[in-house]
C-alpha positions in Angstrom: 25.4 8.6 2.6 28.8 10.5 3.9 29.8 7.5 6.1 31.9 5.0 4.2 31.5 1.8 6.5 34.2 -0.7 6.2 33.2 -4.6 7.2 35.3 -8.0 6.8 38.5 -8.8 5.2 39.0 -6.9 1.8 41.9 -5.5 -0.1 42.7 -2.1 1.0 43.0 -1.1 -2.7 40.2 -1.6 -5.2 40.7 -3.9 -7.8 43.5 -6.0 -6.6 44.4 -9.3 -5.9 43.2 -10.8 -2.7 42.5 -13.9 -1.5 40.0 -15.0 2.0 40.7 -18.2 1.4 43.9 -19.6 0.8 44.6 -20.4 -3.0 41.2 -19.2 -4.2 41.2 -15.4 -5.6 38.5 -13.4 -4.5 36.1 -12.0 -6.4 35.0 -8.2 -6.6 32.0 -6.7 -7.3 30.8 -3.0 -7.5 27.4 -2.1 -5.9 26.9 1.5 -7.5 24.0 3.7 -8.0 23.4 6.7 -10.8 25.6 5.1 -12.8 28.5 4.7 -10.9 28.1 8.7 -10.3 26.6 8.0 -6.9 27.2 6.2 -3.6 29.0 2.9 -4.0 29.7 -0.3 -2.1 32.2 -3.3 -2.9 32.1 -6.0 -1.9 34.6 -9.4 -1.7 33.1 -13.0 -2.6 35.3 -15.7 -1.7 35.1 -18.0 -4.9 32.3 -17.2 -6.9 30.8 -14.0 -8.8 27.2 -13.2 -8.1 26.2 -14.2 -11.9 26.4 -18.0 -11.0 23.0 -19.8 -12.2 22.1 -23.5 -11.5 19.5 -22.7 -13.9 17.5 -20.6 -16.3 15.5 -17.8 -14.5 11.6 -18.3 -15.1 8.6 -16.5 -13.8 8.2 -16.6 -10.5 4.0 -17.8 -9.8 3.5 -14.5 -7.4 4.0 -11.4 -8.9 4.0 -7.7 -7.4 2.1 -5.5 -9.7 -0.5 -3.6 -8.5 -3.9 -2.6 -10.2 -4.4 1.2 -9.7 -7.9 3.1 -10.4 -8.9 4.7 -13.6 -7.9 7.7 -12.4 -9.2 9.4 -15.1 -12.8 8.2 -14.4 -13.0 8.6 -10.7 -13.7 11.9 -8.7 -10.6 13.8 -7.3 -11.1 13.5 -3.6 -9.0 12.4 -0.4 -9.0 8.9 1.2 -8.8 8.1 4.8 -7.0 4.0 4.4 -7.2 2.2 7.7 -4.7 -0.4 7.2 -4.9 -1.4 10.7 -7.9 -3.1 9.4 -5.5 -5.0 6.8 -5.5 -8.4 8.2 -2.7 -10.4 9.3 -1.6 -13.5 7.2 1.5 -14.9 5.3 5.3 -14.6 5.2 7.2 -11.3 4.6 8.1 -11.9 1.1 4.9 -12.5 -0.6 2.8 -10.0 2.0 3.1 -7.1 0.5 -0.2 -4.8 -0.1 -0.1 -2.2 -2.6 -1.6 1.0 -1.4 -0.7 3.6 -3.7 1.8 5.0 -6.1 3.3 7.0 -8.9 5.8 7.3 -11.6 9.0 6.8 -9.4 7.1 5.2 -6.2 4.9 3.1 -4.8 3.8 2.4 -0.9 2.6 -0.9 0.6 1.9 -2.4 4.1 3.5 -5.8 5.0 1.7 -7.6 7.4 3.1 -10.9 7.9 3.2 -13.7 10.6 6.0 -15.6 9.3 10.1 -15.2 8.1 10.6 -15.5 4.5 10.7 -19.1 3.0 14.0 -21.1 4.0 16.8 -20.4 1.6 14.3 -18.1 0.0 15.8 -14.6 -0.7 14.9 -11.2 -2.3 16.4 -8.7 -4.4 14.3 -5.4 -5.6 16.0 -4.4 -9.0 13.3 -2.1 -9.7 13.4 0.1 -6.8 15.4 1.5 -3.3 13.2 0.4 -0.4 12.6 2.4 2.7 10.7 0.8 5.4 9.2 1.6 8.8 8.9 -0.8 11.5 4.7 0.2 13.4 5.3 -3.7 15.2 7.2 -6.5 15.7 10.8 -6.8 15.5 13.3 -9.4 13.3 16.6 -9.5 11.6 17.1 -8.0 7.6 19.7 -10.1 6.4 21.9 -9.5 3.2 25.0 -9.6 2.0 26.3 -6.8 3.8 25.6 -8.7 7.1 22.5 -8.8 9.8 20.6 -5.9 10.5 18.4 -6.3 13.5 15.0 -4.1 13.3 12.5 -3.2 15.9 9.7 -1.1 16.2 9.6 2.2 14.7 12.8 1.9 13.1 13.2 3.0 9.3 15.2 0.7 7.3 16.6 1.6 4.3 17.6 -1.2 1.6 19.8 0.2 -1.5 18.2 -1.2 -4.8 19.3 -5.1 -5.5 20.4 -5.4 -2.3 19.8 -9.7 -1.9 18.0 -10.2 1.5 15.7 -12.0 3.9 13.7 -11.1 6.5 13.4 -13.1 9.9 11.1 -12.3 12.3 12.2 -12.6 15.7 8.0 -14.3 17.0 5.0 -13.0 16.4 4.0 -11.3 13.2 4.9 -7.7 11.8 3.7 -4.7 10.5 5.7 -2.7 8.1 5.2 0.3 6.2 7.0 0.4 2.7 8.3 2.8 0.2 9.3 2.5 -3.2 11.6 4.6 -4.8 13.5 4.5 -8.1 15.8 6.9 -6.5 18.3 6.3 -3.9 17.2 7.7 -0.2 19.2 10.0 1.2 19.4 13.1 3.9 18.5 16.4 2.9 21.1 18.2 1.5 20.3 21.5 3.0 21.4 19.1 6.3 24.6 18.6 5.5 27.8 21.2 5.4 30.4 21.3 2.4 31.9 18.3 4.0 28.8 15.9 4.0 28.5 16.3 7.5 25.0 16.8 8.9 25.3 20.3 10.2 25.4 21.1 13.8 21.7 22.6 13.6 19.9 19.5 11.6 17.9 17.2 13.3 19.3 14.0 12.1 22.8 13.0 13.1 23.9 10.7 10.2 25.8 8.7 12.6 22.9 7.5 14.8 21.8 4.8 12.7 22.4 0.7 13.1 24.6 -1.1 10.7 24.8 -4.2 9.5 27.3 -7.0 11.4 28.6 -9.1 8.8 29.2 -12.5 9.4 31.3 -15.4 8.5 30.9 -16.0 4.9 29.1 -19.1 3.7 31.2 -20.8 1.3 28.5 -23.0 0.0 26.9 -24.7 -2.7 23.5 -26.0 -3.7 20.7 -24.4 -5.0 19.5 -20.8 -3.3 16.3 -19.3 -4.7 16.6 -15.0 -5.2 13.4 -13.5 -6.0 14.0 -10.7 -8.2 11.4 -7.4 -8.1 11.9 -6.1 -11.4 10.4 -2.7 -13.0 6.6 -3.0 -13.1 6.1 -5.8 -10.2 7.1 -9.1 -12.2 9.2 -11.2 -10.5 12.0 -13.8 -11.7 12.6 -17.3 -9.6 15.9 -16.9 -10.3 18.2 -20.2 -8.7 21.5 -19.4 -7.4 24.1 -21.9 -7.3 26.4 -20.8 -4.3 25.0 -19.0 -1.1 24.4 -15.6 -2.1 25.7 -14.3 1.2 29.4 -15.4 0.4 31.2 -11.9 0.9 34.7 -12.2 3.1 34.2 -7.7 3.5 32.7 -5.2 2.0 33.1 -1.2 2.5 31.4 1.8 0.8 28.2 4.1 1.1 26.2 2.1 -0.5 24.5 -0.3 2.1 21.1 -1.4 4.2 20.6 1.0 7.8 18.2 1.2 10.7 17.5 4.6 11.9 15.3 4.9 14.6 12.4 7.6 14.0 12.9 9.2 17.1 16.5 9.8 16.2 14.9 12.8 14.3 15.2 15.2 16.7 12.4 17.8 16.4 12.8 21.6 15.8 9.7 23.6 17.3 9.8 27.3 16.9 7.4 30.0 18.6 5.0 29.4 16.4 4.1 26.2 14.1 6.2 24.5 12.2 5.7 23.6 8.5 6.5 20.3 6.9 9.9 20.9 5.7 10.6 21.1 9.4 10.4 17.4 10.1 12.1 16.2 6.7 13.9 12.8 7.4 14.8 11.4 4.3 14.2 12.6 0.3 14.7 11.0 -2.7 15.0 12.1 -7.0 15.5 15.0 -8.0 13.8 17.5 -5.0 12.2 19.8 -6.3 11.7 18.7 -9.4 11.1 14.9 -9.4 10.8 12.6 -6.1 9.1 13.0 -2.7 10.5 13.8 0.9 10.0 11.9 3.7 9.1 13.8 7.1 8.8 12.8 10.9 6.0 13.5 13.0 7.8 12.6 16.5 6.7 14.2 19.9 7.8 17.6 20.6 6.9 20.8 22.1 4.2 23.0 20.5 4.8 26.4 19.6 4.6 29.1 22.7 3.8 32.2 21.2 1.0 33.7 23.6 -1.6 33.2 20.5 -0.6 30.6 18.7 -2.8 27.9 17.0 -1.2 24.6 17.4 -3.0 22.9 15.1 -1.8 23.0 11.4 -3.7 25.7 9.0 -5.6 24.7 6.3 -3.5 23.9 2.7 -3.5 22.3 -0.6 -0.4 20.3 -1.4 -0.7 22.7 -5.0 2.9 20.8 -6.5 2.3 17.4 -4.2 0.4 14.5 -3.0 0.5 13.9 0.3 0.6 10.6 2.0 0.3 10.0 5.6 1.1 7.0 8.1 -0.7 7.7 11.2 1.4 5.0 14.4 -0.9 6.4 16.9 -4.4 8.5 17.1 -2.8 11.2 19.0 -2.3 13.5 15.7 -4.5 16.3 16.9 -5.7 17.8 13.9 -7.9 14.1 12.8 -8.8 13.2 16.3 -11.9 11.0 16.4 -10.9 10.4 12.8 -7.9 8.3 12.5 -6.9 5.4 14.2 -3.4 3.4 14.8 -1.8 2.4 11.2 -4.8 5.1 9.7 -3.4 6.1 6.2 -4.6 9.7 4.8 -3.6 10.3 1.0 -4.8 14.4 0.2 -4.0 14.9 -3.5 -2.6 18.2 -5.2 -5.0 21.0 -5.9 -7.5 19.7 -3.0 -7.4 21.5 0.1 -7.7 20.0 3.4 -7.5 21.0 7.1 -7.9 20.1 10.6 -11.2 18.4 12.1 -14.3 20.3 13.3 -13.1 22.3 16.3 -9.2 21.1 16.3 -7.6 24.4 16.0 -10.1 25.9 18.7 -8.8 23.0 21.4 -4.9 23.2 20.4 -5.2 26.6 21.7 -4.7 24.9 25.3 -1.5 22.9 24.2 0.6 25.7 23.8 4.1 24.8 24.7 3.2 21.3 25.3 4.7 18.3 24.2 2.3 17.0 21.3 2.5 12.7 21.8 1.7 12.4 17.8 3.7 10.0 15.9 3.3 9.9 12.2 5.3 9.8 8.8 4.9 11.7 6.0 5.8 11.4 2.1 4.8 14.9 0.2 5.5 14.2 -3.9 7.0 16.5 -6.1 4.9 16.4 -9.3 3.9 13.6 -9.0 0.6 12.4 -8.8 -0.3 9.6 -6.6 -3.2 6.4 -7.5 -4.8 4.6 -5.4 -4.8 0.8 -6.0 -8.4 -1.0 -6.0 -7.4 -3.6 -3.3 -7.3 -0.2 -0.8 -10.6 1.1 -1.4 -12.0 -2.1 0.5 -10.4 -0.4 3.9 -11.3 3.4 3.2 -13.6 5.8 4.6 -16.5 6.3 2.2 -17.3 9.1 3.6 -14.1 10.6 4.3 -14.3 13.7 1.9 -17.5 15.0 4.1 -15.8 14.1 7.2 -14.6 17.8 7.8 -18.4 18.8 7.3 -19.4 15.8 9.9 -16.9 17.0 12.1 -17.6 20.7 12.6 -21.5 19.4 13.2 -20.4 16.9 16.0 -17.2 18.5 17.1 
């Protein structure tokens, strides 16, 4: 991130002394990433340094590591996930459903009818966490203040970031992404400065930020859940309120950014993936993924163009898709709200029976699909044994069912 927030009551100058309440010296602490070579935050706590125990750490008796296919002894073919048929049930810390994943990522659904535990709280130390808001609304709540969600809004979480989640009623349905990688825009976005150039369609400066709060100068006994590097996690007991920071400022630090705050670039004729690129993360192209925006825009207008997309094989890439609504005209009569396609490298796949053939009457229409995208960049993807329960069986004929009936 360019834009270095500032929040609170902290020394101008790192690494001095400063004191939020009278008498007691503050305490720094630096929230870096790529080893203190990338975006940064600090952050001020008002009498006690984040490494305060009340106890020994143990095992936690829930645990986030998820069971992946041999995929050396199953068939190489796409899934069609309907995680709309997912049901509904628990709190949003111990919800999450593993879907799929990689070396440097992993995606989930969270769907969850109630807030996190009281004076429960999370911190992933294995991964940065982007995730995207298909229902409900709430409040993420960390360090760095409350960040109100509602639907259709990404959220981004920098790696360790201590929260909770509150729901505001109701349940929710989240989309998440793992990566070991920090999220950011696309560079080709931004100019020299680390502005988004005038001709990118994200403006960095449309997303929400956290409102800090008072800080809680209190002490007791606060559980942190801690995510660490293959889904284990540590019931670690804090002994002060982890949420006891007088300011903080940096470009390190959890966002909302609404997904259709990506404003969408059509062009005579269609419009390839790279187009609609929101977020990456790694090492593009060589390690990582990008993540794209399907929003609703205008189809291209040349006098014979297709509308639908033309048929490709993701040659580099695995491509996982998050279908919000049905209206993603290629998979018509296919997909469903909260449908899930996953189209691995060196398999080809294409629009549904007679698609192309009725985009031709779209042309310079606005297309109402809404979807999000994450295209890999050597790196395979698995799927996880609990999501074969909600695919398609017979999605890798669907294209020949299609054209029959379509």
């Amino acid at each position: 991130m360019a834009l270095i927030v500032r929040r609170g009551d902290l020394p101008n100058t790192p690494h001095t002394e400063f004191y939020a309440i009278p008498g007691v010296l503050a305490l720094e602490e630096i929230h870096g990433s790529y080893g203190f070579d990338g975006p940064w935050s600090r952050k001020m706590h008002v009498r006690h340094y984040p490494t305060e125990q009340s106890s020994r750490p143990t095992v936690a008796d829930f645990h986030f590591r998820p069971t992946f296919v041999d995929a050396a002894a199953v068939a190489l073919e796409p899934y069609m996930i309907h995680s709309g048929d997912i049901p509904y049930g628990g709190d949003a810390l111990r919800s999450r459903f593993a879907l799929c994943g990689g070396h440097s990522t992993l995606m989930s659904v969270i769907k969850a009818t109630e807030s996190f535990p009281a004076d429960a709280f999370f911190r992933n130390a294995a991964s940065h966490e982007l995730f995207f808001v298909q229902e409900g609304s709430g409040v993420l709540s960390s360090e760095f203040g409350e960040l109100p969600f509602k639907q259709h809004d990404y959220i981004v979480v920098p790696k360790a970031t201590t929260y909770r989640i509150d729901l505001h009623e109701g349940s929710v349905w989240l989309l998440l992404i793992e990566s070991k990688f920090p999220y950011e825009w696309p560079p080709h976005y931004m100019n020299r400065g680390g502005q988004a150039h005038m001709t990118a369609p994200v403006v960095e400066t449309e997303i929400g930020l956290p409102e800090l709060r008072p800080f809680r100068d209190e002490v007791g006994e606060f559980t942190v859940f801690i995510k660490a590097p293959g889904g284990t996690v540590t019931d670690s007991r804090q002994s002060h309120h982890p949420f006891d920071v007088s300011g903080w400022e940096g470009a390190l630090y959890p966002f909302t950014f609404p997904i259709l705050n990506h404003h969408g670039i059509a062009r005579e004729i269609h419009t390839a993936p790279p187009m609609h690129n929101t977020f990456q993360s790694g090492h593009i192209p060589n390690t990582g993924f990008s993540v794209c925006s399907f929003v609703p825009q205008m189809e291209g207008w040349h006098p014979k163009e297709v509308c639908a997309p033309y048929a490709h094989m993701n040659v580099d890439s695995d491509e996982f898709m998050f279908f919000c609504n049905g209206s993603y005209g290629a998979r018509k009569g296919i997909i469903k709200d909260g449908s899930i396609s996953l189209h691995q490298g060196g398999v080809p796949h294409s629009p549904h029976g007679k698609a192309a053939e009725r985009s031709l009457v779209n042309r310079g229409k606005i297309a109402e699909r809404l979807a999000v995208m994450l295209d890999t960049y050597f790196e395979p993807l698995t799927i996880t044994v609990p999501a074969l329960e909600f695919c398609d069986p017979e999605y890798s004929t669907s294209w020949s069912r299609a054209a029959q009936t379509q």
